[in-house]
C-alpha positions in Angstrom: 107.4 94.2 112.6 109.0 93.7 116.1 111.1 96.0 118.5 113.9 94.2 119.2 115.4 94.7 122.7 117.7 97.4 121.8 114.6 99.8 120.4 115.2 98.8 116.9 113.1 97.8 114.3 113.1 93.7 113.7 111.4 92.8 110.4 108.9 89.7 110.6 109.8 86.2 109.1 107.7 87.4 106.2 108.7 90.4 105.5 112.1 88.9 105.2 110.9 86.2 102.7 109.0 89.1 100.9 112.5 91.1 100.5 114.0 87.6 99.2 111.3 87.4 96.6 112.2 90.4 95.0 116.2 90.3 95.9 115.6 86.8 93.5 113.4 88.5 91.3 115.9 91.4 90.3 118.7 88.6 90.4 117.7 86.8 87.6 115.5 89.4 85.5 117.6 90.1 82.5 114.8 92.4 80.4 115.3 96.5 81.3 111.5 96.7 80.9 110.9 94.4 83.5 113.8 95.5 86.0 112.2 99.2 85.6 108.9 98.1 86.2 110.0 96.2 89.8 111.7 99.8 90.3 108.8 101.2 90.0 106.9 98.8 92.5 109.4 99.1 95.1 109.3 102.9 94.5 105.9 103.0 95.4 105.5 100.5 98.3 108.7 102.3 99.9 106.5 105.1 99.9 103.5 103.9 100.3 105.1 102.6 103.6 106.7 105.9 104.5 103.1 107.6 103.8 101.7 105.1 106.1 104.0 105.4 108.9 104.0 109.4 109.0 100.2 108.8 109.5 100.4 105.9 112.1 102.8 108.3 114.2 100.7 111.1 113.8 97.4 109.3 115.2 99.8 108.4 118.0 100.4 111.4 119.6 98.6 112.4 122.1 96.0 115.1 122.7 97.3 118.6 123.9 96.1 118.8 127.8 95.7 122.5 128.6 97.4 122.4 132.4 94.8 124.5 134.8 95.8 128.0 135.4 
């Protein structure tokens, strides 16, 4: 991942082949079984991800300095 000059979020070269992958994967998947079960895998890697980030940011922050008084 990359911040792109503008503060947003650029994905890598392959993350972008990773989201290809699966774009092709669902594009030619003709079984329901099978289309649920990729469902189900992006499902949990998108939350995986969020899960991941929420802690990454949290780490992050820094410590509470009590100001002398």
């Amino acid at each position: 991942m990359e911040i792109g000059m503008n503060g947003s979020i650029q994905l890598t070269t392959e993350q972008h082949f990773q989201i290809e992958q699966f774009n092709r994967a669902l594009e030619t998947t003709q079984d329901a079984d099978q289309l649920r079960q990729l469902a189900r895998q992006l499902m949990q890697a998108w939350q995986t991800q969020k899960a991941a980030t929420s802690w990454v940011l949290k780490q992050e922050t820094p410590p509470f300095i009590a100001s002398g008084g």
